[in-house]
C-alpha positions as CSV (number, residue, x, y, z in Angstrom):
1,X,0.0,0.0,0.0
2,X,0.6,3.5,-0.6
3,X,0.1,6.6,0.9
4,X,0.4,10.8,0.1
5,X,-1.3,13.3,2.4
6,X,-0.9,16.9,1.1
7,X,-2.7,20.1,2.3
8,X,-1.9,23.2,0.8
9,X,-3.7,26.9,2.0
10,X,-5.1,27.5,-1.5
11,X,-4.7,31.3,-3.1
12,X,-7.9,33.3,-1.0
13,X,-7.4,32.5,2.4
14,X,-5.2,33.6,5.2
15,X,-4.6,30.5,7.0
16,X,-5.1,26.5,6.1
17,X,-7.7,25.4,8.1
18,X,-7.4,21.7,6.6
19,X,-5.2,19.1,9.0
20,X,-4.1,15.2,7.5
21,X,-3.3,12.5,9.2
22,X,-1.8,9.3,7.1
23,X,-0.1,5.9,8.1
24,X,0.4,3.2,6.2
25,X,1.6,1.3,10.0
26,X,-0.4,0.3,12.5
27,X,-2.5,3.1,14.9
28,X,-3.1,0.6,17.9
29,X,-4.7,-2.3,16.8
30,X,-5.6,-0.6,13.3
31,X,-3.4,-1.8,10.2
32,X,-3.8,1.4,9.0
33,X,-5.2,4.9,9.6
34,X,-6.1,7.8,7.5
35,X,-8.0,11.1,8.6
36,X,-8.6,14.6,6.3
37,X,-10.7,17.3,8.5
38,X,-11.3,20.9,7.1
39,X,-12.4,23.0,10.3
40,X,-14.7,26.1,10.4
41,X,-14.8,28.8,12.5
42,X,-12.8,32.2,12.8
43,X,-9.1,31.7,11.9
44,X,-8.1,30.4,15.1
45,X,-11.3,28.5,15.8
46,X,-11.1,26.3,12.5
47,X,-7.4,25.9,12.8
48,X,-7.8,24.7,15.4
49,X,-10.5,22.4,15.4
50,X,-9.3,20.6,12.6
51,X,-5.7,19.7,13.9
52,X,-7.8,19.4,17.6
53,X,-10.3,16.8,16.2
54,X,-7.6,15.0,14.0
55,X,-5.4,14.6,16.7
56,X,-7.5,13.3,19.3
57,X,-8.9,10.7,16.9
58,X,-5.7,9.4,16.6
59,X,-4.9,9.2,20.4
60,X,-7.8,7.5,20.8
61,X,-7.2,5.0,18.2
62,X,-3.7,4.3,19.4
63,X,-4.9,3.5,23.6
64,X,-8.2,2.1,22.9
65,X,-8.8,-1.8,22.9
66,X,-11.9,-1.9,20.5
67,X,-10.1,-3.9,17.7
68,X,-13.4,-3.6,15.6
69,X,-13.0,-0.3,13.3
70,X,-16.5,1.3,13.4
71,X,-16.9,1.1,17.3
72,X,-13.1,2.6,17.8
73,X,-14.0,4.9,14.9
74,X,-17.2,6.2,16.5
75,X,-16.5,6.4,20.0
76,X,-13.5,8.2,18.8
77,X,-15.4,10.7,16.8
78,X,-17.7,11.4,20.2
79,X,-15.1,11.9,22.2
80,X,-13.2,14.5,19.8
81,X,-16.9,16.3,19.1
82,X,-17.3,16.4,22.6
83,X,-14.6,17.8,23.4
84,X,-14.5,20.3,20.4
85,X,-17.8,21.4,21.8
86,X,-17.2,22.1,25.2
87,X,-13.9,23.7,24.5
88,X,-15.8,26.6,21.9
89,X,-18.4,27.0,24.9
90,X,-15.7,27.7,26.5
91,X,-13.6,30.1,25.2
92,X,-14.6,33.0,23.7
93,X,-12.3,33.0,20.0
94,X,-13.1,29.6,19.9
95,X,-16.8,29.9,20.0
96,X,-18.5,28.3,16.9
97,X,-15.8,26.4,15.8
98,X,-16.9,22.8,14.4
99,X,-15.3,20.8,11.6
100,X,-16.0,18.1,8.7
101,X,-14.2,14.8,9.1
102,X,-13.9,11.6,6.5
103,X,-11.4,8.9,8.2
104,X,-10.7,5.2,6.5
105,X,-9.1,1.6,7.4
106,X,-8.3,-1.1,5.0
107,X,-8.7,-4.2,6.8
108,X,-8.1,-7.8,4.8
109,X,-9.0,-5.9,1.6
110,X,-12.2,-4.1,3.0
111,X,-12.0,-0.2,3.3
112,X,-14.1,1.4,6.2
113,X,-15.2,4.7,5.7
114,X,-16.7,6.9,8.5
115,X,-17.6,10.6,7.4
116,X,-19.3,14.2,9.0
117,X,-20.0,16.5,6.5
118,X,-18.7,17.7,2.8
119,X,-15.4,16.3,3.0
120,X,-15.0,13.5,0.2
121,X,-13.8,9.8,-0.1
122,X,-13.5,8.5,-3.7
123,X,-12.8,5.1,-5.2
124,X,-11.0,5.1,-8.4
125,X,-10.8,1.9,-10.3
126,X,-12.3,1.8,-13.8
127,X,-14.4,5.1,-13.4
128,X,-14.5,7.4,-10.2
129,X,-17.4,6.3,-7.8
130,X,-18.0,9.2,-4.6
131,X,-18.4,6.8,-1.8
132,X,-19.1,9.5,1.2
133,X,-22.6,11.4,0.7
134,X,-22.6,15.1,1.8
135,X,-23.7,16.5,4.8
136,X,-25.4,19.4,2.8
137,X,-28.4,21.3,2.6
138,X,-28.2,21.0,-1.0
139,X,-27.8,17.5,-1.1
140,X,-31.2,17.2,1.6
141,X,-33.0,19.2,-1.4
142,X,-31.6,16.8,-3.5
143,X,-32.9,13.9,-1.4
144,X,-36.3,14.8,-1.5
145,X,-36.6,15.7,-5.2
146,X,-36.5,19.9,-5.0
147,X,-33.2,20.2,-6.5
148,X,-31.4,18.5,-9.3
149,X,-27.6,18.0,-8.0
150,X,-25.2,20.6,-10.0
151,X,-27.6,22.7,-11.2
152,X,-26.4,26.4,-10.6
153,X,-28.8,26.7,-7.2
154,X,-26.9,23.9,-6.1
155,X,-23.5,24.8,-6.8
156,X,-24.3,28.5,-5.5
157,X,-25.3,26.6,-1.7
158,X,-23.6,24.1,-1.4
159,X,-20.7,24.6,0.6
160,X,-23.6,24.9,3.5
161,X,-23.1,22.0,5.6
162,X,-26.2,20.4,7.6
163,X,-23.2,18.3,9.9
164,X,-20.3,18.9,11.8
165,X,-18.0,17.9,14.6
166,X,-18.2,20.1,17.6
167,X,-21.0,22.0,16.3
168,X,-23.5,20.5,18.9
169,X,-22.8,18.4,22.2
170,X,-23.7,15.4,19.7
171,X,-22.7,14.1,16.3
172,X,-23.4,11.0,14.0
173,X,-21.1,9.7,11.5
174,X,-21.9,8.0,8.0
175,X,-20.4,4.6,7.3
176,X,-19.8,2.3,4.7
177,X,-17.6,-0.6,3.5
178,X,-16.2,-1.3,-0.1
179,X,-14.8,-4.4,-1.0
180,X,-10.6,-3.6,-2.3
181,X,-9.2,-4.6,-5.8
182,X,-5.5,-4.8,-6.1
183,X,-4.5,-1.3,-8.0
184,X,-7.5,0.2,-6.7
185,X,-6.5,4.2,-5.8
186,X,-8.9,5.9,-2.6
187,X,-8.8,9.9,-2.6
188,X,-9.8,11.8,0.5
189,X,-10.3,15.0,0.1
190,X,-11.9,18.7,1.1
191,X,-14.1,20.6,-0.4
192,X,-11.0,23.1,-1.4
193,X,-10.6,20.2,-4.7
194,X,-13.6,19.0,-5.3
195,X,-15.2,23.3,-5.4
196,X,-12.6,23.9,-8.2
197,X,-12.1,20.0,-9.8
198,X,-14.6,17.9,-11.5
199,X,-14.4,14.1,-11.2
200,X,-13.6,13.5,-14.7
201,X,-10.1,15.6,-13.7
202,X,-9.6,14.2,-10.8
203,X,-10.6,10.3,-12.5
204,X,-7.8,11.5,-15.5
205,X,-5.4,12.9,-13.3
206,X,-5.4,10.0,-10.7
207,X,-5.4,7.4,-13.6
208,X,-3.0,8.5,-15.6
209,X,0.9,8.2,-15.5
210,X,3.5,9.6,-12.7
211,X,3.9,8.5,-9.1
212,X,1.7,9.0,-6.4
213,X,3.4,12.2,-5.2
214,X,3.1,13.4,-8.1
215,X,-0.6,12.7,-8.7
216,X,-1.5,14.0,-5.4
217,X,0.6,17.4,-6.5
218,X,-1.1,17.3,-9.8
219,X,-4.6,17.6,-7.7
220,X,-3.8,20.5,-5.7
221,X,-1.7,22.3,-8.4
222,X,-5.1,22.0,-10.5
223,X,-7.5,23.6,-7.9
224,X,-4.8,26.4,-7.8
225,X,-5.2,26.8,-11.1
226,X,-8.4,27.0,-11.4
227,X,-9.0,29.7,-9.0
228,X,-7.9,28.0,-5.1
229,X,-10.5,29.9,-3.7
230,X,-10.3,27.6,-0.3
231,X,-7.8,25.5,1.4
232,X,-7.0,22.3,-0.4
233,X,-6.5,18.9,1.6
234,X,-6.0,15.4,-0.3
235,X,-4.8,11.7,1.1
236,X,-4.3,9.5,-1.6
237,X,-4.0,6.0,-1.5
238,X,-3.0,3.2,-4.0
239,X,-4.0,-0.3,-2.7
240,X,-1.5,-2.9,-3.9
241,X,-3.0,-5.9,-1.8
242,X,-1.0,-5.3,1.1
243,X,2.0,-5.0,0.0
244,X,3.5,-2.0,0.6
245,X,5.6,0.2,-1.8
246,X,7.5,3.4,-2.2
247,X,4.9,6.1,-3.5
């Protein structure tokens, strides 16, 4: 397996709000462990909320001994939300503050997926197929038939997001499993790419030649160039079966 975690702060905004975390080694009894969180708030509050959530998801993951992925996953995700929460009721700059999270674990060739909000996981094999479903007020509309998904009402509110972590004392994550093909790539991602990239780019880009590095550069280099209007945060994964390789 593979692994490149990038975040870059985009052209528009004063500080990168977007945190990473990637390991292709074990994070307690996980094989594996890969979180992308893009926080919200005031510049402080979404710094730090992101790095704040990211990183206590990862303590968690390394001391519990849940060896099943969604319960560690979930409990994890209340226990950063909770303390997110109580940490913006209590101070003032922090006040508000809440942030999207998308996390994943390969396990014996099954990918777990756990997400909060508008921040993307992809599978690319022989087309690109958007595993996460957003958190989004457009996306509700969607759901019940009153909007047609990228139409221009939709792409003018859709970066409002119906959940978050820390945004209220509780939180529920989305999950889902995908069964793993040898050679299959996994893109996590923020908003920051997916606002300024369409899938057939990212599906061209991802598939095409050069090394992982290089194709994760490619992705954020392209929302650059095509405006960068928000910070850009991408994991990238190539699974090769277990067997892991130089990316």
């Amino acid at each position: 397996m593979q692994a490149c975690a990038l975040t870059d702060i985009g052209l528009r905004r004063p500080v990168n709000q977007d945190y990473v975390f990637e390991s292709t080694e074990p994070v307690g009894a996980f094989p594996n462990l890969f979180i992308l969180a893009d926080g919200m708030g005031g510049h402080k509050a979404g710094d730090f909320a992101s790095k704040y959530l990211v990183e206590t998801m990862v303590g968690y993951v390394s001391r519990t001994r849940e060896t099943k992925v969604v319960p560690a996953l979930n409990s994890a995700l209340k226990l950063s939300n909770t303390m997110i929460y109580y940490k913006s009721q209590e101070v003032p700059e922090l006040r508000g503050m809440g942030s999207t999270m998308v996390a994943a674990v390969i396990e014996q060739d099954i990918l777990t997926v756990a997400n909060v909000g508008d921040s993307r996981l992809y599978l690319i094999r022989d087309g690109i197929t958007q595993v996460t479903k957003d958190h989004s007020y457009v996306e509700e509309l969607v759901d019940r038939g009153e909007l047609e998904r990228g139409s221009q009402d939709y792409l003018m509110k859709k970066n409002i997001i119906t959940r978050a972590v820390g945004s209220d004392e509780d939180v529920d994550a989305d999950y889902f499993e995908v069964d793993l093909l040898e050679g299959d790539y996994i893109l996590l991602c923020s908003d920051g790419l997916t606002n300024m990239v369409d899938d057939d780019t990212i599906f061209s880009i991802i598939s095409g030649n050069g090394s992982l590095n290089y194709k994760a550069r490619t992705l954020v280099m392209t929302a650059n160039e095509n405006g960068g209007s928000d910070n850009i945060a991408v994991i990238l994964i190539k699974y090769t079966g277990g067997v892991k390789e130089d990316a």
